[in-house]
C-alpha positions, 0 to 999 in steps of 0.5 A: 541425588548426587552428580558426579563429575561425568554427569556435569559434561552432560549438563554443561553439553545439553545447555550449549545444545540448548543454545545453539538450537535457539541460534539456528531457529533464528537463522536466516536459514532456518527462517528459509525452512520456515517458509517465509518468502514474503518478508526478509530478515531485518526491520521492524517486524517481529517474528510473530508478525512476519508469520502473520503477514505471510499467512495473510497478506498484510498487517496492522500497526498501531499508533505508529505515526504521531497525530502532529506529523498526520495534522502537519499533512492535512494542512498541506493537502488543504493548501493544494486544495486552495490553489496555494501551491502547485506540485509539479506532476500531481494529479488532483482527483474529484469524485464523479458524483461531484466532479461537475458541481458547481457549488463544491470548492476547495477541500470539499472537492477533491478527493485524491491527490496522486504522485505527490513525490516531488512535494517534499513536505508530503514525501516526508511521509514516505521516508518516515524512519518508524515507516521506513524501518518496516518496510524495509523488512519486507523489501530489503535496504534499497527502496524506492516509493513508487506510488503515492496518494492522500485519499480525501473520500467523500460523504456518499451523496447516494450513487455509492461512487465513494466505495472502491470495488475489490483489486488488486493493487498489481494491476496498475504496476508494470514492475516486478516481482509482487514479493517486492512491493509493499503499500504503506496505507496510514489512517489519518482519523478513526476510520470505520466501516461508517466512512469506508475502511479498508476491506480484505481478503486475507491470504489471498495475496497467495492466489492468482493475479485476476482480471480487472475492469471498470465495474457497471455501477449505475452511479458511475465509477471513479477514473482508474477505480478498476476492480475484479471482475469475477469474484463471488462475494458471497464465499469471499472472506471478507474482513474489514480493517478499522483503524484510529489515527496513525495506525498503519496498514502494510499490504501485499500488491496481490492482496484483494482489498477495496473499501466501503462507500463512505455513509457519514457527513465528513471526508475520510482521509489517509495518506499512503505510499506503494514501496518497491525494492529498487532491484525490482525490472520494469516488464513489458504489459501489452498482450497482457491483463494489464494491457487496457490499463496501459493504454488508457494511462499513456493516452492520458499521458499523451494528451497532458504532454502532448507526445507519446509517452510510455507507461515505464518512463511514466513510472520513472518519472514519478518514483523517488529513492527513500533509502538505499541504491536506485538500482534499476527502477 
């Protein structure tokens, strides 16, 4: 077949067609189009995986932290156990099934260690570039890690108090909007439905923000363990969430999530951080949902300061700029 000079034009004109169509497919507008109000243009995230986390709630990220980093945070998590260190304005946790034994010490007896922004050997987790690189594509450049935690779970002894009861992490952030808060949650050992993963309920990070309150276990329930209080499990879609060591899992603060009881002789540990943009505005919470878990952590407050104290400036207090400008929180 033979092509003249007019059918060449023709060629030439489809391929640039061709090329500006990719162009827009990847625009920022286009990814308007394509509904994506969860994540943002930019970071580590690919398109396939922005689709994903939007459909669901969340994403998994292998093998993105190195075991030396993750080892070099254990051995500080078993100096705080040892008294070896003081972090000014961390909480250190125990289980209630242990918190009164006299025979547990050390590592053995704590469970969590919260807010430990101000340890900067620990706050290097926060602000690692592979984390932070992620993040960033769901919260935009300007990032504040408003939450932290190493979670040490114990060997069950039999009361089940070692599970977390289904919630959903908003429930204790008086800062908005949801779309601008992100979990980081990074497994620090293989963890498996044995020892307690992660459980989800993917796409519910789209439905509703639900009631919360301590749940009625016979074993007792760990303090600040809030759960949903009207969920069918029997219709809910459960997943879980194993994951080997360094793996890392991003989640949306309106994902329903918990974790299982942890069924082995060892401790399970992972270490994480609650990311929010820090163009996100503190709102009032009272006459609200989250009003009772805002009494319960100002007079906690109140007795370890010994004056009143409101839960935004106690959130002022233990968040920290990892990138970017501190614009309002």
């Amino acid at each position: 077949m033979n092509f003249g000079p007019d059918d060449e034009i023709k060629l030439t004109a489809l391929s640039r067609l061709k090329v500006i169509k990719s162009h827009l497919e990847q625009s920022p507008f286009n990814q308007q189009k394509k509904n994506l109000f969860y994540t943002v243009p930019g970071g580590s995230l690919t398109e396939e995986q922005r689709d994903f986390y939007e459909k669901n709630g969340f994403i998994v990220i292998k093998n993105l932290i190195s075991p030396d980093k993750l080892d070099k945070y254990k051995r500080r998590f078993q100096e705080i156990c040892a008294n070896k260190i003081q972090i000014p304005g961390m909480t250190v946790m125990k289980d209630v099934a242990i918190a009164k034994s006299e025979f547990l010490e050390g590592e053995k007896a704590i469970t969590k260690i919260q807010d430990f922004c101000y340890d900067d050997e620990l706050f290097e987790y926060c602000c690692l570039r592979e984390v932070v690189e992620y993040v960033k594509s769901f919260l935009g450049n300007n990032v504040m890690a408003m939450h932290t935690m190493l979670i040490n779970k114990p060997p069950d002894p039999g009361t089940l108090t070692s599970r977390h009861p289904l919630h959903q992490d908003l429930y204790y952030f008086p800062f908005r909007p949801a779309e601008k808060i992100v979990c980081g949650w990074t497994a620090m050992e293989t963890i498996n439905r044995q020892n307690g993963c992660l459980v989800v309920i993917p796409g519910s990070h789209k439905g509703d923000f639900l009631r919360h309150d301590y749940p009625k276990w016979e074993g007792g329930v760990n303090k600040m363990y809030y759960g949903i209080q009207d969920i069918d499990l029997d219709k809910a879609n459960l997943v879980h969430l194993p994951m080997e060591k360094g793996d890392t899992v991003f989640f949306h603060p309106i994902l329903i999530h918990g974790s299982g009881a942890n069924r082995t002789e060892g401790f399970r540990k992972a270490i994480s951080c609650h990311y929010a943009a820090s163009e996100c505005n503190y709102i009032e919470v009272n006459g609200t949902i989250q009003e009772g878990f805002k009494k319960e952590v100002e007079e906690i407050a109140k007795k370890r300061a010994g004056t009143e104290v409101d839960l935004k400036d106690i959130w002022r207090y233990k968040s920290r700029l990892v990138c970017g400008d501190r614009i309002n929180l």
